[in-house]
gemmi code that builds the backbone of each chain (N, CA, C; Angstrom):
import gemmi

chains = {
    "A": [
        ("UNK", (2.271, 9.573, -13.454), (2.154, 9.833, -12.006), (3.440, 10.474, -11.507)),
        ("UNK", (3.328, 11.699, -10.652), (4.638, 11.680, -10.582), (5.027, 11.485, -9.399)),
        ("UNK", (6.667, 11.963, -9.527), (7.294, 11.412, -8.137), (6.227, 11.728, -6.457)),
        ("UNK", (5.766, 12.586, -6.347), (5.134, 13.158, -5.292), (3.816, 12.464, -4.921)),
        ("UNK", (3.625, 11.694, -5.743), (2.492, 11.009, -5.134), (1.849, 10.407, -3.998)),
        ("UNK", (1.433, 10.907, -3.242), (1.108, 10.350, -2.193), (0.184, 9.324, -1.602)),
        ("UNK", (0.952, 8.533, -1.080), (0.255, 6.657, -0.669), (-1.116, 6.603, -0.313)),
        ("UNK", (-1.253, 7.992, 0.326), (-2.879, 7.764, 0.998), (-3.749, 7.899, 0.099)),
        ("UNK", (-3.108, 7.877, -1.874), (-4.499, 8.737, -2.580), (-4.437, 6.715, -2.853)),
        ("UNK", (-5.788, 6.607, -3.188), (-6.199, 5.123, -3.362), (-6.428, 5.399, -5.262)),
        ("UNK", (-6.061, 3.717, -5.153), (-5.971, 3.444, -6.964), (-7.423, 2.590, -7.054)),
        ("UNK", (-7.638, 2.424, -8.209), (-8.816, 1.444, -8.634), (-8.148, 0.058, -8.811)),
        ("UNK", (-8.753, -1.185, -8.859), (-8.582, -2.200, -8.856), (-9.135, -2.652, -10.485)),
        ("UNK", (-8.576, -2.930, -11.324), (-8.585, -2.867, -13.180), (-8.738, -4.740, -13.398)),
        ("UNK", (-7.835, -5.085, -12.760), (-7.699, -6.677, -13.259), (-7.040, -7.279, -11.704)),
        ("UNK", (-7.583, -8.426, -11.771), (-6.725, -9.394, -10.683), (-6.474, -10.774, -11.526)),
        ("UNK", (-5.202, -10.785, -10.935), (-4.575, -12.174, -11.783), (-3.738, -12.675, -10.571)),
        ("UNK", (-4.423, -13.889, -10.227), (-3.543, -15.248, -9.286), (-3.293, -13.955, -8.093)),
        ("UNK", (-2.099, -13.623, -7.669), (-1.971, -13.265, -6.499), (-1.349, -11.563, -6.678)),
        ("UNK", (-1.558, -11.294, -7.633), (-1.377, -9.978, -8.191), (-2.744, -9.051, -8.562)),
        ("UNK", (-2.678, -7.485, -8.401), (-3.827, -7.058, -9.072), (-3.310, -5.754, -9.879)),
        ("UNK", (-3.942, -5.730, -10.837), (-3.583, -4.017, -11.336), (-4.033, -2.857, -10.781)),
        ("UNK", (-3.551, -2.054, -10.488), (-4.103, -0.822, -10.034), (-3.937, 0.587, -10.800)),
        ("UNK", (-5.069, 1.062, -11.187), (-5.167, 2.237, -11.945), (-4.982, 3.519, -10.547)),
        ("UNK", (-3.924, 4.256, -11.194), (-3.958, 5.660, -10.331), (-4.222, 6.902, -11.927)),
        ("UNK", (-5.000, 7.118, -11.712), (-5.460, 8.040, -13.015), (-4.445, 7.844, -14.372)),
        ("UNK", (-5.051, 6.567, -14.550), (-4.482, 6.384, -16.209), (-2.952, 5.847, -15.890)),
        ("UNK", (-1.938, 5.877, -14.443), (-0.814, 4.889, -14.999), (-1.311, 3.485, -14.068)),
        ("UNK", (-0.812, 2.399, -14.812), (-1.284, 1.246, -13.916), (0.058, 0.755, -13.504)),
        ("UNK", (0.107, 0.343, -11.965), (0.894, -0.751, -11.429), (0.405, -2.099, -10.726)),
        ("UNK", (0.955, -2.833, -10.502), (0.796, -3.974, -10.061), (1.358, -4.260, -8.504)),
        ("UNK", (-0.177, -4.964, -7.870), (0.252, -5.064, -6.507), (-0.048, -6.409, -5.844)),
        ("UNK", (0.685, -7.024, -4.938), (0.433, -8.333, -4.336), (-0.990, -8.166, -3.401)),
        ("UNK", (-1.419, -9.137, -3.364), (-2.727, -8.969, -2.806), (-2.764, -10.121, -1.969)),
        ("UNK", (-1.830, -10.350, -1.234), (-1.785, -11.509, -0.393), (-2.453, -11.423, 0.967)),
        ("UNK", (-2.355, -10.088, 1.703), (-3.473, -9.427, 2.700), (-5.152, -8.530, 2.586)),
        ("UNK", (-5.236, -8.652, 1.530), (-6.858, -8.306, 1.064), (-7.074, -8.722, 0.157)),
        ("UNK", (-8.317, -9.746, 0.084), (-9.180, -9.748, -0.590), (-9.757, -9.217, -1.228)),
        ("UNK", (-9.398, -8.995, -3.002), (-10.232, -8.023, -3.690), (-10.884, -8.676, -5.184)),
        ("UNK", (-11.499, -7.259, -5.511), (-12.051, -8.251, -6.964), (-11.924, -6.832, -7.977)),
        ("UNK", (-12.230, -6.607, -9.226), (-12.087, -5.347, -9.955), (-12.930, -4.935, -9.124)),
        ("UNK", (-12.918, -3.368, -9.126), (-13.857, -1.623, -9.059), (-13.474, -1.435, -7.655)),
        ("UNK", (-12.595, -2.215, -6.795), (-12.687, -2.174, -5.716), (-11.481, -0.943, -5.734)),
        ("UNK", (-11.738, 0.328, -5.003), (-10.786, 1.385, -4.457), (-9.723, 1.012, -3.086)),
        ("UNK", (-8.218, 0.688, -3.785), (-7.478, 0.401, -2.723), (-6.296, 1.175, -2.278)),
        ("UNK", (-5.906, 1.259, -0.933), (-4.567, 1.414, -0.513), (-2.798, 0.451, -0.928)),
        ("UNK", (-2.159, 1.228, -1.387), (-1.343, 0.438, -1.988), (0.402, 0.684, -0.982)),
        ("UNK", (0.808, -0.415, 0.082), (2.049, 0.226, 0.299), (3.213, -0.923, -0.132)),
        ("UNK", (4.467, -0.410, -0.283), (5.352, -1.340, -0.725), (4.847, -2.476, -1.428)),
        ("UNK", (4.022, -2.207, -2.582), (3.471, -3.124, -3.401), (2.858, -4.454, -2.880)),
        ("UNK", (2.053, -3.658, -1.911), (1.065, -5.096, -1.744), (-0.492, -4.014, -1.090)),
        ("UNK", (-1.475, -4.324, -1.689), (-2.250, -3.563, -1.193), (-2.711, -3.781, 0.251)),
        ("UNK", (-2.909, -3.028, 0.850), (-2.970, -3.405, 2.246), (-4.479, -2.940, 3.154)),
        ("UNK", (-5.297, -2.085, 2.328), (-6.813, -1.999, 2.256), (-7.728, -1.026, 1.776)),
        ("UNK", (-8.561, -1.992, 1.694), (-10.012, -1.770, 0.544), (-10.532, -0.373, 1.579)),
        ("UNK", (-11.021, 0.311, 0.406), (-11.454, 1.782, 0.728), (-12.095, 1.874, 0.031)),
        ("UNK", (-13.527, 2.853, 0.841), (-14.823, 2.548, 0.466), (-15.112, 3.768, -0.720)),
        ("UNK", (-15.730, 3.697, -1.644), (-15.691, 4.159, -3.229), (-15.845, 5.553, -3.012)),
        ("UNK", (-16.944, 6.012, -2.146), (-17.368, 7.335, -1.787), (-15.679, 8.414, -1.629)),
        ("UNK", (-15.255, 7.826, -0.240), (-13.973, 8.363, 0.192), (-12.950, 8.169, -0.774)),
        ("UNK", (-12.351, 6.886, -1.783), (-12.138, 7.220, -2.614), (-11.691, 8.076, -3.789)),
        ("UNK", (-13.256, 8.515, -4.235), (-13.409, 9.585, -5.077), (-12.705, 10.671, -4.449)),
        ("UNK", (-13.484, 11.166, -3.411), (-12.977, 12.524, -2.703), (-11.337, 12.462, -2.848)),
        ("UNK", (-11.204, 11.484, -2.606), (-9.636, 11.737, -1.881), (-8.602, 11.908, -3.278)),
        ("UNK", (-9.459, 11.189, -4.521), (-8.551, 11.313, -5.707), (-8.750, 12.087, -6.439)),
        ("UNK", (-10.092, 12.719, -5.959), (-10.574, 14.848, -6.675), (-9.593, 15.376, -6.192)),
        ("UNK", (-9.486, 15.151, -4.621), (-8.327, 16.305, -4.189), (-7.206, 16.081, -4.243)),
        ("UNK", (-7.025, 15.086, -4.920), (-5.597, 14.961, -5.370), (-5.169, 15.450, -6.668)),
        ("UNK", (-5.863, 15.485, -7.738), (-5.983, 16.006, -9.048), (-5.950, 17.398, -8.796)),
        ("UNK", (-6.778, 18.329, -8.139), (-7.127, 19.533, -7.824), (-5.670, 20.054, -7.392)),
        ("UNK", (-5.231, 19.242, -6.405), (-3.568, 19.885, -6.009), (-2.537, 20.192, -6.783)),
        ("UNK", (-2.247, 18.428, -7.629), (-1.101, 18.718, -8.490), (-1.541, 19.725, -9.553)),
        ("UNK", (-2.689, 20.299, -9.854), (-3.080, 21.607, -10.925), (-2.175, 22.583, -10.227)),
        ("UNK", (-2.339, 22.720, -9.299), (-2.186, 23.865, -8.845), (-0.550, 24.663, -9.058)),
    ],
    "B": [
        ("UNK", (7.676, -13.393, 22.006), (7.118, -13.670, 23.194), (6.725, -12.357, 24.004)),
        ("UNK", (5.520, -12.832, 24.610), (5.395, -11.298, 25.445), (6.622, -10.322, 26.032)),
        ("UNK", (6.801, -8.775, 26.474), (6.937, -8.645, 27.493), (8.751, -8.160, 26.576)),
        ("UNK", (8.469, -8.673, 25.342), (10.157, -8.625, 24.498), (10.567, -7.287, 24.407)),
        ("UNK", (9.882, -6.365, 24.541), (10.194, -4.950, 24.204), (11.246, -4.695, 25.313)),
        ("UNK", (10.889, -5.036, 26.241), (12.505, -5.236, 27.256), (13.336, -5.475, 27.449)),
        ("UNK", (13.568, -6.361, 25.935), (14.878, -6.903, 25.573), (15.306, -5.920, 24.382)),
        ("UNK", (14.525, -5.380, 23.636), (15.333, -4.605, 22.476), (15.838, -3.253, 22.878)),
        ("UNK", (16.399, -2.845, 22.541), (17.051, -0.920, 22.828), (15.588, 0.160, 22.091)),
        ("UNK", (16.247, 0.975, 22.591), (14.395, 1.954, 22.489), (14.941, 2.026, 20.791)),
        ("UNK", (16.360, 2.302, 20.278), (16.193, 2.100, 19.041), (15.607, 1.517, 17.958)),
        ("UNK", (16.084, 0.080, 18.666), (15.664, -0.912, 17.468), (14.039, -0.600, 18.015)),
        ("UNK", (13.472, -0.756, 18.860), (12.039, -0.324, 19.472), (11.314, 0.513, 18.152)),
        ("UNK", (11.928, 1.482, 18.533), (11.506, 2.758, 17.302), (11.214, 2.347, 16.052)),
        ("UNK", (12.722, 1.654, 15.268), (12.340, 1.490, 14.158), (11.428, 0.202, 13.597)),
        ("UNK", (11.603, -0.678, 14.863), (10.436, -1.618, 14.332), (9.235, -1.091, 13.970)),
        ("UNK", (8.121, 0.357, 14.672), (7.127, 0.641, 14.451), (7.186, 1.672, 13.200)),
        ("UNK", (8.395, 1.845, 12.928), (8.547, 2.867, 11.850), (8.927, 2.451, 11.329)),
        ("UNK", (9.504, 1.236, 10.965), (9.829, 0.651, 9.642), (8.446, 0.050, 8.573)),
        ("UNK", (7.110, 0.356, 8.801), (6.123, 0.589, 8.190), (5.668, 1.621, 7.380)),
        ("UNK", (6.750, 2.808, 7.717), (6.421, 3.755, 7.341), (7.612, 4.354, 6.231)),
        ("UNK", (8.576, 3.616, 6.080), (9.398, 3.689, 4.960), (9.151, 3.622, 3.476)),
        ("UNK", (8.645, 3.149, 3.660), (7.450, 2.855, 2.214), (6.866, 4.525, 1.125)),
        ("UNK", (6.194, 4.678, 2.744), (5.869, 6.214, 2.094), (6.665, 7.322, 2.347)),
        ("UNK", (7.815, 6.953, 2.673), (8.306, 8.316, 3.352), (9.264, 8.410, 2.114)),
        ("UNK", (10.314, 7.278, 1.657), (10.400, 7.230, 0.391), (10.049, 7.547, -1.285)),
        ("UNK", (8.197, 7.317, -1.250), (7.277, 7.435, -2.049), (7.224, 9.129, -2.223)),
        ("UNK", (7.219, 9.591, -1.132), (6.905, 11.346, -0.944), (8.389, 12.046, -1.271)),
        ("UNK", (9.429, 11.369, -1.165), (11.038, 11.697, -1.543), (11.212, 12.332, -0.703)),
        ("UNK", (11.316, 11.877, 0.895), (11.315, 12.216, 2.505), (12.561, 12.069, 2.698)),
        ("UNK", (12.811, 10.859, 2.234), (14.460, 9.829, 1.967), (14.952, 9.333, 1.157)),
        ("UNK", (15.661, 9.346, 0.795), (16.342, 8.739, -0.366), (16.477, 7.202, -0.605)),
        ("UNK", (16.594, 6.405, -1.483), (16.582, 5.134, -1.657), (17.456, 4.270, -0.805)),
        ("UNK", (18.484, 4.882, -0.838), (20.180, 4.529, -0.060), (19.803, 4.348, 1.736)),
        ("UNK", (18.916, 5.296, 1.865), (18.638, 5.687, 3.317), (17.334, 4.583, 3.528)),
        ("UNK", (16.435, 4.416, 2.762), (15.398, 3.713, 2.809), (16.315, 2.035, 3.218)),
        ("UNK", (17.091, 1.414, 2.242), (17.769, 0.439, 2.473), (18.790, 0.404, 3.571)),
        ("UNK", (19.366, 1.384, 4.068), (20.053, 1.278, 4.995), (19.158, 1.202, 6.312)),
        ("UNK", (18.074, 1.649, 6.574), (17.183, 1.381, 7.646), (16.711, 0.517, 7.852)),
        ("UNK", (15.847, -0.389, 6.397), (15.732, -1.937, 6.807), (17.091, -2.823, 7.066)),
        ("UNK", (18.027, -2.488, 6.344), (19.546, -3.750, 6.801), (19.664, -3.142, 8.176)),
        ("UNK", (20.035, -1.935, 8.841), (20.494, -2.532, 10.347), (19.286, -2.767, 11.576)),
        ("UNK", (17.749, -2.672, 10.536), (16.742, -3.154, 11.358), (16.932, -4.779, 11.617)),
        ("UNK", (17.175, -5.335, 10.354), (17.012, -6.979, 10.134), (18.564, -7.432, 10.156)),
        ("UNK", (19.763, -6.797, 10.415), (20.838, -7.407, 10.432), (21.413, -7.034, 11.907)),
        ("UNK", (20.320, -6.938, 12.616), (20.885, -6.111, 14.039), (22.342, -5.434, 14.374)),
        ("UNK", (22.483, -5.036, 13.125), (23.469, -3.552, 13.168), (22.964, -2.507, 14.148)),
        ("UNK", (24.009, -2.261, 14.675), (24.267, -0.966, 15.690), (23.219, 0.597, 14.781)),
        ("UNK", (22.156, 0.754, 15.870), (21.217, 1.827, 15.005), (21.605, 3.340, 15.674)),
        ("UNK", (22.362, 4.223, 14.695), (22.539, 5.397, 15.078), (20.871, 6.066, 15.196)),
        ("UNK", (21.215, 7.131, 16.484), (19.862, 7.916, 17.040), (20.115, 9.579, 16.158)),
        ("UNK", (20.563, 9.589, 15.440), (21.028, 10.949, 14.250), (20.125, 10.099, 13.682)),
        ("UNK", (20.577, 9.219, 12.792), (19.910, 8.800, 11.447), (18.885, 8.260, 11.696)),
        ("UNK", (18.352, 7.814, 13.142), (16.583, 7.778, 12.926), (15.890, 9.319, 13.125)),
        ("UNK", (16.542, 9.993, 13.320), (16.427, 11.565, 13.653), (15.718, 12.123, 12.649)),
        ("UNK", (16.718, 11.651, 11.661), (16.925, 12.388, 10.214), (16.019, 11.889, 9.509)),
        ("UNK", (15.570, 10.436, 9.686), (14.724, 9.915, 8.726), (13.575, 10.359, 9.362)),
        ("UNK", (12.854, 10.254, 10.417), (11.925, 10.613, 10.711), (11.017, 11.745, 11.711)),
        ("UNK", (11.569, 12.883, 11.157), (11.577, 14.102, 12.250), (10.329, 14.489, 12.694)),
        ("UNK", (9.400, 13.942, 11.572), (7.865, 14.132, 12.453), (7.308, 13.557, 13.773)),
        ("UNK", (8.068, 12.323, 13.888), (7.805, 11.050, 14.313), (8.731, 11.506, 15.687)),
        ("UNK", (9.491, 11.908, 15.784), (10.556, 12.597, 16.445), (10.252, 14.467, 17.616)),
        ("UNK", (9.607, 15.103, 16.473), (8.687, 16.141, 16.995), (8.068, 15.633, 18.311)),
        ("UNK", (6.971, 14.462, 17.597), (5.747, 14.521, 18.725), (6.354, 13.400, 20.067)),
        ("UNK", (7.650, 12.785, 19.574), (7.835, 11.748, 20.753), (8.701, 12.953, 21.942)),
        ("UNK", (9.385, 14.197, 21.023), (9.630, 15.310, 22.109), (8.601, 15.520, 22.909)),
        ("UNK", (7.384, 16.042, 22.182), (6.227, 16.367, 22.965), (5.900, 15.506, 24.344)),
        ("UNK", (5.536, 14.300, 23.895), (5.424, 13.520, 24.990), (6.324, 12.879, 25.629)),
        ("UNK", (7.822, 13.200, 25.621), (8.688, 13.371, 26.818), (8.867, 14.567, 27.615)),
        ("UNK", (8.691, 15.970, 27.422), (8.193, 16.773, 27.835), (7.144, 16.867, 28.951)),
        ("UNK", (5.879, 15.994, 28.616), (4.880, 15.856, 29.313), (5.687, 14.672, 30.293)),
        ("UNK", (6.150, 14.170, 29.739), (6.505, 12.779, 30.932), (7.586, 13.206, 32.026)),
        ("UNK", (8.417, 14.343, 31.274), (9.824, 14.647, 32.250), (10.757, 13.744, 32.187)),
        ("UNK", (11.002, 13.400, 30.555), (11.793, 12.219, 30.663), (12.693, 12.244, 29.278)),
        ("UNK", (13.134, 12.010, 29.621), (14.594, 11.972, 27.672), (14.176, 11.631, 26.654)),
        ("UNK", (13.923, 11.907, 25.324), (13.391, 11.548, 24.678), (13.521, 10.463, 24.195)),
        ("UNK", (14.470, 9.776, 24.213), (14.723, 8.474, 24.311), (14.962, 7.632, 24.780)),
        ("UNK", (14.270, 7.637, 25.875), (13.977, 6.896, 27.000), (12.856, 5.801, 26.738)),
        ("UNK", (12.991, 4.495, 26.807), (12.407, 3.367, 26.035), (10.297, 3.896, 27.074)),
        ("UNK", (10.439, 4.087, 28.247), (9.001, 4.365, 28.043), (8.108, 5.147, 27.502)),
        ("UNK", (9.104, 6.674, 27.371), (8.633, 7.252, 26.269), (8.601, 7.084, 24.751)),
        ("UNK", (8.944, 5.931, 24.599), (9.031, 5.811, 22.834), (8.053, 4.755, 22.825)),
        ("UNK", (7.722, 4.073, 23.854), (6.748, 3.549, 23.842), (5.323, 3.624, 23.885)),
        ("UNK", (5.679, 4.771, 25.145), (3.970, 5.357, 25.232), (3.440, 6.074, 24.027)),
        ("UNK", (4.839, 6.489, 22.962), (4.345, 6.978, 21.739), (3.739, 6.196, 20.873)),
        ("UNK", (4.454, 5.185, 20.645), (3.652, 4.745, 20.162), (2.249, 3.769, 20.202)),
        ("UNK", (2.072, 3.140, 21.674), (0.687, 2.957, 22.003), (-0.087, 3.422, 22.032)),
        ("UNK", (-0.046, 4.504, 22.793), (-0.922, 5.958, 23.015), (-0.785, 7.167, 22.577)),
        ("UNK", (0.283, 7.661, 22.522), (0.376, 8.959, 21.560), (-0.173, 9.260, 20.325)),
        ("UNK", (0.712, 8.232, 19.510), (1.010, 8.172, 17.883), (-0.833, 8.365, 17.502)),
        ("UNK", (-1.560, 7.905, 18.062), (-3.018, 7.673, 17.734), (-3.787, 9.020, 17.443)),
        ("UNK", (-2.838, 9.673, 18.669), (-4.003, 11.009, 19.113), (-3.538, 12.325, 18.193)),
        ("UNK", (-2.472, 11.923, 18.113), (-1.740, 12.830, 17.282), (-2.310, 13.127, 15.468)),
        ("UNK", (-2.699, 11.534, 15.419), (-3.267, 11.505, 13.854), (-5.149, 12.091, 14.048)),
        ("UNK", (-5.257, 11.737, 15.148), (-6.930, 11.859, 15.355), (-6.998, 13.619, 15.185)),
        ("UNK", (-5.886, 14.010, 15.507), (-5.771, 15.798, 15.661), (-5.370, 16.278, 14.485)),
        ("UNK", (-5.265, 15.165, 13.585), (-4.765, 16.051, 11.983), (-3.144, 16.156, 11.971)),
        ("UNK", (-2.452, 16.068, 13.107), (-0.738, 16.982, 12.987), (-0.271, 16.207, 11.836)),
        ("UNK", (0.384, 17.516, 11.158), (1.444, 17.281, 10.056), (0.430, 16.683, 8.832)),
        ("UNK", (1.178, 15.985, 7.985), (0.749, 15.107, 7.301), (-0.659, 14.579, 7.240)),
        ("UNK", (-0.963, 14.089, 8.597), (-2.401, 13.300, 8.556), (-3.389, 14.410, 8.633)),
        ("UNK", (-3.341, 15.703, 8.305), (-4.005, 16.847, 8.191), (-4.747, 16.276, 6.659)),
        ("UNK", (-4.214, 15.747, 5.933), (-4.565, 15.755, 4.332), (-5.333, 14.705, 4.305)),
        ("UNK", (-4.464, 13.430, 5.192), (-5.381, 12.025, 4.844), (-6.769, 11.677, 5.321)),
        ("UNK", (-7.196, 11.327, 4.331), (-8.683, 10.581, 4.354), (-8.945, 9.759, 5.119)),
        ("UNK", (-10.006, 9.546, 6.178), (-10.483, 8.780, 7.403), (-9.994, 6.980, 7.021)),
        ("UNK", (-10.286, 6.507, 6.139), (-9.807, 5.102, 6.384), (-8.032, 5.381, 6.089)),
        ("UNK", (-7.000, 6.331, 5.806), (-5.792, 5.817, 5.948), (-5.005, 6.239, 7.293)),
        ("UNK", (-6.248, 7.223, 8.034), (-5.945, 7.781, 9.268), (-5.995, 6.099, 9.747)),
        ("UNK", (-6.868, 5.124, 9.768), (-7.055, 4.425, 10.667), (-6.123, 3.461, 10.026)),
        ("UNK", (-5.425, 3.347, 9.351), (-4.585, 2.360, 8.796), (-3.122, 2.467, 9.407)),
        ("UNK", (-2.859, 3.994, 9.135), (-1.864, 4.820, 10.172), (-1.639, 4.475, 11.422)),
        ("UNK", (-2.769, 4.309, 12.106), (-2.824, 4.227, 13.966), (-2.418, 3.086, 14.108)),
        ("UNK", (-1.957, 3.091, 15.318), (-1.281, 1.686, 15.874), (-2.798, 1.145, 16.536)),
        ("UNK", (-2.646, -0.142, 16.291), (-4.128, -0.651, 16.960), (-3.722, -2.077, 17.401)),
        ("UNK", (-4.211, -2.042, 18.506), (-4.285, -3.280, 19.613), (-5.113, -3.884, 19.311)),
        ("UNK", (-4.520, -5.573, 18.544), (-5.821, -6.907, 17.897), (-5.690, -8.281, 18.631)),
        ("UNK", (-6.258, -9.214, 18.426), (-6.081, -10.084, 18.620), (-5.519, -11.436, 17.438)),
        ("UNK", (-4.709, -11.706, 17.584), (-4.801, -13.017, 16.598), (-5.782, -13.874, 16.722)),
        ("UNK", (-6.438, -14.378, 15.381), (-7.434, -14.959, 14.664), (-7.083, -16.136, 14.249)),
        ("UNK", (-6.041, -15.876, 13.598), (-6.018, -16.878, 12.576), (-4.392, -16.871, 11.840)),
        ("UNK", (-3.759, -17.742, 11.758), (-2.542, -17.534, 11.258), (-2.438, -18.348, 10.279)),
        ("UNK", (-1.647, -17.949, 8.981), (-0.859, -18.982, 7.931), (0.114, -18.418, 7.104)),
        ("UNK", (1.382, -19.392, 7.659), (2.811, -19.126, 7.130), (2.732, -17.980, 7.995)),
        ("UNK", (3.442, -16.819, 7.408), (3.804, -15.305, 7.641), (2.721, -14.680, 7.563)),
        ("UNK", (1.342, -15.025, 7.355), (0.486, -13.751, 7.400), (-0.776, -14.466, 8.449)),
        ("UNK", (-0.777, -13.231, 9.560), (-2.167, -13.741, 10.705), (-2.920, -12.537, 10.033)),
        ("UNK", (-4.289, -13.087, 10.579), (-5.507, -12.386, 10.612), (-5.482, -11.852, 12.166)),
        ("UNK", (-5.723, -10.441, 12.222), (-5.793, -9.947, 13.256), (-7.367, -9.334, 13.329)),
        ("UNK", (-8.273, -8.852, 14.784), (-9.175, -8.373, 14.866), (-8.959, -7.245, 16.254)),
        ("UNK", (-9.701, -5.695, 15.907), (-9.635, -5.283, 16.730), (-11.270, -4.869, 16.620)),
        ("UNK", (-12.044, -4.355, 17.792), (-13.436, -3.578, 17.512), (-14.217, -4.698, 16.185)),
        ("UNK", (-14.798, -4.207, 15.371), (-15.511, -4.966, 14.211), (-14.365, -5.522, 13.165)),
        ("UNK", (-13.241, -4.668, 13.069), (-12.415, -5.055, 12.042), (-11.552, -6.127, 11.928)),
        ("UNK", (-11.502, -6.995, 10.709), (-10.576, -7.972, 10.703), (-9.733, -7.361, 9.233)),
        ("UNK", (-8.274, -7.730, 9.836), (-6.912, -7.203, 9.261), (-6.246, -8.471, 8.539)),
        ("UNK", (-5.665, -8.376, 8.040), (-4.088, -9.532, 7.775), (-3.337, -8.586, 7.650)),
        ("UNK", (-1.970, -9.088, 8.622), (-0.696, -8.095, 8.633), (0.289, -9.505, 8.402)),
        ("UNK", (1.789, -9.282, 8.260), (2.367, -9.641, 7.934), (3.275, -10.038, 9.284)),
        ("UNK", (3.726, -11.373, 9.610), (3.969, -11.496, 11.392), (5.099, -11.783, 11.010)),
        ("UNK", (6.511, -10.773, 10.233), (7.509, -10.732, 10.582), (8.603, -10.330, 12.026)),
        ("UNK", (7.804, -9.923, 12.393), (8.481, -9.229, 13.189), (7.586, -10.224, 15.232)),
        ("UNK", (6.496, -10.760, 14.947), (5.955, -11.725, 15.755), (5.882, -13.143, 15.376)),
        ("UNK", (7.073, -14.158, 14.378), (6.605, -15.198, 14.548), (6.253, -16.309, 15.031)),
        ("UNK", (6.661, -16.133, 16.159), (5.726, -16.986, 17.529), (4.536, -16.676, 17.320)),
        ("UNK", (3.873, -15.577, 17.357), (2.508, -15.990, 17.778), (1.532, -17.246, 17.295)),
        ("UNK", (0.177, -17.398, 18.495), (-0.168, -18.034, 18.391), (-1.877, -17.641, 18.385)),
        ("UNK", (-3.092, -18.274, 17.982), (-4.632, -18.038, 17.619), (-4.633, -17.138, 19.026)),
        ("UNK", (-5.059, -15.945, 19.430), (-6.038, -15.196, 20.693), (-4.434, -14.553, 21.254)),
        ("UNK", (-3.584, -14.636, 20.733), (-2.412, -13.295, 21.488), (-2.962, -12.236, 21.094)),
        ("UNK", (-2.394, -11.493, 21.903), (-2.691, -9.554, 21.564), (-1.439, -9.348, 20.909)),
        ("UNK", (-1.325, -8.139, 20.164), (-0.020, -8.417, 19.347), (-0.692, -6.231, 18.833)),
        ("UNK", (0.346, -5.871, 19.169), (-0.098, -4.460, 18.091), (0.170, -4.099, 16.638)),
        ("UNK", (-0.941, -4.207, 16.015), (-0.384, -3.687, 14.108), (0.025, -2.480, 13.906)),
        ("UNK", (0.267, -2.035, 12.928), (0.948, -0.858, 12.201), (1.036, -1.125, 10.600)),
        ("UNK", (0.340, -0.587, 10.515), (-0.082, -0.317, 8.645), (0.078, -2.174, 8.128)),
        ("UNK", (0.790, -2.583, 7.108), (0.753, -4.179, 7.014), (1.769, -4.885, 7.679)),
        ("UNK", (2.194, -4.866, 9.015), (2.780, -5.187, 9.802), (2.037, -5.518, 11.275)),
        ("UNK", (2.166, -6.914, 11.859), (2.370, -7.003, 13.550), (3.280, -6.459, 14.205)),
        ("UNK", (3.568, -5.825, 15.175), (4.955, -4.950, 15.473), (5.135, -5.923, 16.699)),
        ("UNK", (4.417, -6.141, 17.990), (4.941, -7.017, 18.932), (3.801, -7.246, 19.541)),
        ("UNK", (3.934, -8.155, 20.441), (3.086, -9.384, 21.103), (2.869, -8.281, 22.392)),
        ("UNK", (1.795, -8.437, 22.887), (1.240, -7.628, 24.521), (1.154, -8.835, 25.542)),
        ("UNK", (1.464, -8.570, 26.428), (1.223, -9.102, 27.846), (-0.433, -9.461, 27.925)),
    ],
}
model = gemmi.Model(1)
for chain_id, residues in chains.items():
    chain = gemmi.Chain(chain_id)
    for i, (resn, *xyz) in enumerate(residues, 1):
        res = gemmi.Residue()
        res.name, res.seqid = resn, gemmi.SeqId(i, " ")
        for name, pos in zip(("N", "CA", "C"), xyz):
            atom = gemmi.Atom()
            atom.name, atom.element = name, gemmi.Element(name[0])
            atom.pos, atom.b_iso = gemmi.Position(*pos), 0.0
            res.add_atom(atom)
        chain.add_residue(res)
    model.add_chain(chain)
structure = gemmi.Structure()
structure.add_model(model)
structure.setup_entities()
């Protein structure tokens, strides 16, 4: 992932463990506190200062992480 | 307690609602790490806040609060105009796409906006807030007085202050 990444593209939700969850952003995973949303795996989230802060709906999602792929090509 | 924004300087004012936004402004390499930490210590150590270096950190944020001192006839840092920015401005500004929120996707537009909730529900440091259909948890550093049914305005995972 690189430096330029921008917060608004949403990660997938891979694993949740106790008060932590993994989050996939195309193939790198980090880890985020989940102390303000409720989540479970497949769920598409917003991630800031390592705590996810909300669930985003799968449709918008996608879009938003096509056009994010599509950019850094460019 | 209600009504506190009258006690802080339009500075510290400012960066309380923008200290939500350090996160990404950092993330995008807007600011540098050094600058990122120096904005939360003289937010939370009530150090003296130079009006350059919130300038510098946040010139978008800065742009549109010109705009709407302009419209008001008033200094740009003048605590009602930094206010009305961010109650009312900051909203309309994202609803119009400017800058940045040109790119973002409809649920981080609304994550972005400052929104007027009610407290729900509180435990420890984190309330449940509700505005319209939505229920939130933000983080009530910056409100820990509140109490179940205050109005209180959020900003991304933050309560920023208590309403009258």
């Amino acid at each position: 992932m690189g430096e330029k990444m921008c917060l608004a593209i949403p990660g997938k939700v891979i694993k949740v463990e106790k008060e932590f969850a993994i989050v996939d952003y195309s193939g790198e995973q980090r880890k985020a506190n989940i102390e303000l949303v409720d989540i479970k795996p497949g769920d598409f989230v917003i991630v800031q200062a390592q705590f996810v802060v909300q669930k985003i709906p799968k449709k918008e999602a996608v879009e938003a992480i096509k056009l994010w792929q599509e950019n850094i090509k460019k | 307690m209600a009504g506190e924004y009258k006690e802080v300087s339009p500075e510290k004012y400012f960066l309380m609602y923008s200290f939500p936004c350090i996160g990404n402004l950092l993330h995008e390499n807007k600011i540098s790490k050094s600058d990122a930490s120096n904005l939360e210590n003289i937010l939370f150590q009530n150090k003296t806040i130079e009006r350059n270096f919130l300038e510098f950190c946040f010139p978008n944020a800065f742009r549109r609060i010109k705009t709407v001192a302009k419209e008001m006839e008033k200094n740009y840092w003048d605590m009602e105009v930094i206010r009305k920015y961010w109650l009312e401005e900051h909203n309309k500004f994202i609803d119009l796409g400017d800058g940045d929120y040109a790119k973002a996707t409809p649920s981080f537009r609304e994550l972005c906006k400052v929104h007027k909730a009610e407290v729900v529900e509180k435990k420890k440091n984190v309330i449940t807030v509700k505005y319209g259909e939505v229920l939130r948890k933000v983080f009530a550093k910056f409100v820990p007085d509140v109490s179940i049914g205050d109005k209180v305005t959020v900003h991304l995972a933050f309560a920023i202050e208590k309403l009258d």
